[in-house]
Backbone as CSV, one residue per row, in Angstrom:
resi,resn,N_x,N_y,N_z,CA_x,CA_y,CA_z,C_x,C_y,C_z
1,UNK,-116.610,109.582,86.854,-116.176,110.282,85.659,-117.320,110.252,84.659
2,UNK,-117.613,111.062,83.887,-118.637,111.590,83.369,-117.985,111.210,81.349
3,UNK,-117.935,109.487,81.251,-117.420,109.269,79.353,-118.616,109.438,79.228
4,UNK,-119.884,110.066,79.377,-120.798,110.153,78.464,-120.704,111.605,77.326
5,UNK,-119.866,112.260,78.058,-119.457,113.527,77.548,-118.574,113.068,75.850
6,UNK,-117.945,111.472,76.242,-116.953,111.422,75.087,-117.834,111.469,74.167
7,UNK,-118.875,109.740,74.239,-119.720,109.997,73.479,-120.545,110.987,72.594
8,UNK,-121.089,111.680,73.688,-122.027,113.066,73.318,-120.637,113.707,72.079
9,UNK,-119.312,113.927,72.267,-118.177,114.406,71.080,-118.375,113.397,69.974
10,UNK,-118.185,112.598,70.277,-118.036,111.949,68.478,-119.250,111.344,68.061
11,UNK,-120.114,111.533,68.542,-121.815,111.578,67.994,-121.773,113.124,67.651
12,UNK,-121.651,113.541,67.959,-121.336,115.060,67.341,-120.852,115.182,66.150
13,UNK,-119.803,114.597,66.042,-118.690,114.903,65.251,-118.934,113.402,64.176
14,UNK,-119.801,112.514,63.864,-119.986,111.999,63.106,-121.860,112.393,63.204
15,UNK,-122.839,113.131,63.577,-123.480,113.810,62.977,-122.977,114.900,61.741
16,UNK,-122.223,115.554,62.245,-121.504,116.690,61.222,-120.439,116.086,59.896
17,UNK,-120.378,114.821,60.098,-119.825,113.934,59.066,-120.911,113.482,57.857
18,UNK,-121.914,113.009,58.806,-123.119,112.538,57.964,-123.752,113.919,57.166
19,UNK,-123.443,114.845,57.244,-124.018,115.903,56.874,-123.038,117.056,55.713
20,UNK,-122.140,115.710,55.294,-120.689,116.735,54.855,-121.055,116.847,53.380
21,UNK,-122.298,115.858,52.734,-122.364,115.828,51.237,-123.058,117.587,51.172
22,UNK,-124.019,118.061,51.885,-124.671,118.918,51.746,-123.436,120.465,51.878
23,UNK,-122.670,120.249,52.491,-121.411,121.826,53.270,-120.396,120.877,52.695
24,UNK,-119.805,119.904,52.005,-118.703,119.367,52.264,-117.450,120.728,51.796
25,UNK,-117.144,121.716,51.206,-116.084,122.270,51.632,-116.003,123.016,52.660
26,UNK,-117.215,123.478,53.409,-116.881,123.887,54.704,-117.132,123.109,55.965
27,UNK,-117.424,122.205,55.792,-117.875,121.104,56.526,-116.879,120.498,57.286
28,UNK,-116.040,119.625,56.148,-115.196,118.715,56.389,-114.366,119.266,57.455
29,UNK,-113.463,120.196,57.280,-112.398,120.400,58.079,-113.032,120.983,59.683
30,UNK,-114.120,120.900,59.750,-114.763,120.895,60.737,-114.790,119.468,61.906
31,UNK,-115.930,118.932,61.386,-116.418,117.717,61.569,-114.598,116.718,62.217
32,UNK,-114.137,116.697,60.813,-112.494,116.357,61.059,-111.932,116.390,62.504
33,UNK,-112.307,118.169,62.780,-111.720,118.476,63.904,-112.191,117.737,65.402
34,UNK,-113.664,117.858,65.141,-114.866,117.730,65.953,-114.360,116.249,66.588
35,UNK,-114.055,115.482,65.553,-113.923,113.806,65.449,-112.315,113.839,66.527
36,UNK,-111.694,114.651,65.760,-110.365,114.424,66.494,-109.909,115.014,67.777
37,UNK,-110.559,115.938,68.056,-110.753,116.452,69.650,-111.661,115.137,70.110
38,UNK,-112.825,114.787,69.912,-113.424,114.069,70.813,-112.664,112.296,70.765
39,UNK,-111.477,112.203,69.796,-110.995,110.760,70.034,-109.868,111.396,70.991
40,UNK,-109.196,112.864,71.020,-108.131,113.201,72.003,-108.677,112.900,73.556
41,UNK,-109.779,113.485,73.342,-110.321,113.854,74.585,-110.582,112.315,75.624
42,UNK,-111.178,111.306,74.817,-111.425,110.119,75.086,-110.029,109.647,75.854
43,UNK,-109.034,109.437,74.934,-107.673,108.985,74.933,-107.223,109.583,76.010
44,UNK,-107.235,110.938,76.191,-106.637,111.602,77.627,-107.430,111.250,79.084
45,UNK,-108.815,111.251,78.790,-109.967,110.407,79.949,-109.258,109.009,80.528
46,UNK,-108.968,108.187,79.564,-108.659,106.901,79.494,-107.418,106.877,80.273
47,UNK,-106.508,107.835,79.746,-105.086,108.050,80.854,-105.244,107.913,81.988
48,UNK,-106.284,109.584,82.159,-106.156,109.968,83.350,-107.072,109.227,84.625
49,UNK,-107.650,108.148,84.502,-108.573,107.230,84.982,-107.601,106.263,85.283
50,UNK,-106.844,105.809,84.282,-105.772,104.662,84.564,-104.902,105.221,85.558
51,UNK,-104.202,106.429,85.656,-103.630,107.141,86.355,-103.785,107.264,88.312
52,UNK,-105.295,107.895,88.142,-106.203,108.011,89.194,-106.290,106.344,89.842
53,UNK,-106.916,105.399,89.192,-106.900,104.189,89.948,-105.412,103.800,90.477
54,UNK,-104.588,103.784,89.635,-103.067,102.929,89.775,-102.543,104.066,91.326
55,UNK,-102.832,105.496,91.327,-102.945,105.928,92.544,-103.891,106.218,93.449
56,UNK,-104.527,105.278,93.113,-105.335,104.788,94.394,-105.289,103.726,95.090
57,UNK,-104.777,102.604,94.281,-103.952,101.319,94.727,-103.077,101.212,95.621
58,UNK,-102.375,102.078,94.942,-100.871,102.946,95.875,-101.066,102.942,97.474
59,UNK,-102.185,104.039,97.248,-101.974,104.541,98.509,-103.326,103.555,99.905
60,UNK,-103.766,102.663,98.516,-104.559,101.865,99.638,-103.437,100.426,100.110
61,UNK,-102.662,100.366,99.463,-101.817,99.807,99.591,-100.492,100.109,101.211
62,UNK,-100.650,101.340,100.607,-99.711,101.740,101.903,-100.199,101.839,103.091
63,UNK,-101.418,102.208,102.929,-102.270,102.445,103.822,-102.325,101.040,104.750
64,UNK,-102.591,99.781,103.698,-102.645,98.895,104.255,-101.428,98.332,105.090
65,UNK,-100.347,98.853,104.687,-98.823,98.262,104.842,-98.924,99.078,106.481
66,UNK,-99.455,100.344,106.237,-98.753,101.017,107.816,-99.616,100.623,109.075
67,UNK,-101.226,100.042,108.651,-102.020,99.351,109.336,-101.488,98.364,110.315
68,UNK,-100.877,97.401,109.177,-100.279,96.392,110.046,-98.976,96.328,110.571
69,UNK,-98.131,97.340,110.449,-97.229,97.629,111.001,-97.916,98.333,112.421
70,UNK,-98.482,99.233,112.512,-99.385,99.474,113.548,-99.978,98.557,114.912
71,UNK,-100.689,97.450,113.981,-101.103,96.647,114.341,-100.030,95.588,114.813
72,UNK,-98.790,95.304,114.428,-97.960,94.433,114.726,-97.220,95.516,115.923
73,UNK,-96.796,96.304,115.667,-96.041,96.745,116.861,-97.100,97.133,118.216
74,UNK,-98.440,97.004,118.233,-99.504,97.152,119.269,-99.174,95.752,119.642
75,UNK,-99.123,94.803,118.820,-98.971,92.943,119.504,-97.871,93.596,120.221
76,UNK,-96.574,93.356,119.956,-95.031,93.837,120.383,-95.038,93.843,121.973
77,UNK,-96.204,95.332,121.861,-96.572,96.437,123.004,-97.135,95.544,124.134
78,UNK,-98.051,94.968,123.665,-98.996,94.259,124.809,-98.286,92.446,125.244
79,UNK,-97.290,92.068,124.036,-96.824,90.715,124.821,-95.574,91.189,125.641
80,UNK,-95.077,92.440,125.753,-94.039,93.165,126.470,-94.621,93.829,127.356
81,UNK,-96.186,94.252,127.819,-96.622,93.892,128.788,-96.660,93.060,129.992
82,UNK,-97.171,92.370,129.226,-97.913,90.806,129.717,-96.558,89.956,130.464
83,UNK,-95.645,90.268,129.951,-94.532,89.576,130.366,-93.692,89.947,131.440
C-alpha cells in the first residue's frame, strides 16, 4: 500500500495552511478542505488495511484448518491400509 500518498495530502494541505496569511480569505476554505480529505483519506487507508489483513488471517487460517484435515484423513487412509 502506497501511505506515502497520505503524507504527500497533508504536507500539501499544511503547505497551503502555512501560506493562508498571504490568500487567507480564499485560502482557508481550501487548505481546510485539502487537510480534511487527506485526514479522510488516511482514516479510510487505515480501515481498509485492517480489513485486508483480518482477511487474510481468515483465510490463512482456514486454509490451515482444511490442510490438516487433509492431512489427518490421509493418516485415516493409510493406517486403514496397513491394517
Amino acid at each position: 500500500m502506497k501511505l506515502y500518498k497520505v503524507g504527500s495530502a497533508v504536507a500539501i494541505g499544511v503547505a497551503v495552511v502555512a501560506a493562508l496569511p498571504v490568500v487567507a480569505a480564499v485560502a482557508k476554505p481550501i487548505a481546510k478542505k485539502a487537510v480534511k480529505e487527506g485526514l479522510l483519506f488516511y482514516e479510510k487507508t487505515k480501515i481498509f488495511v485492517a480489513e485486508t489483513i483480518e482477511d487474510m488471517e481468515d483465510l490463512a487460517a482456514e486454509a490451515k484448518s482444511e490442510a490438516a484435515g487433509m492431512k489427518s484423513e490421509k493418516t485415516e487412509e493409510t493406517v486403514k491400509e496397513e491394517s
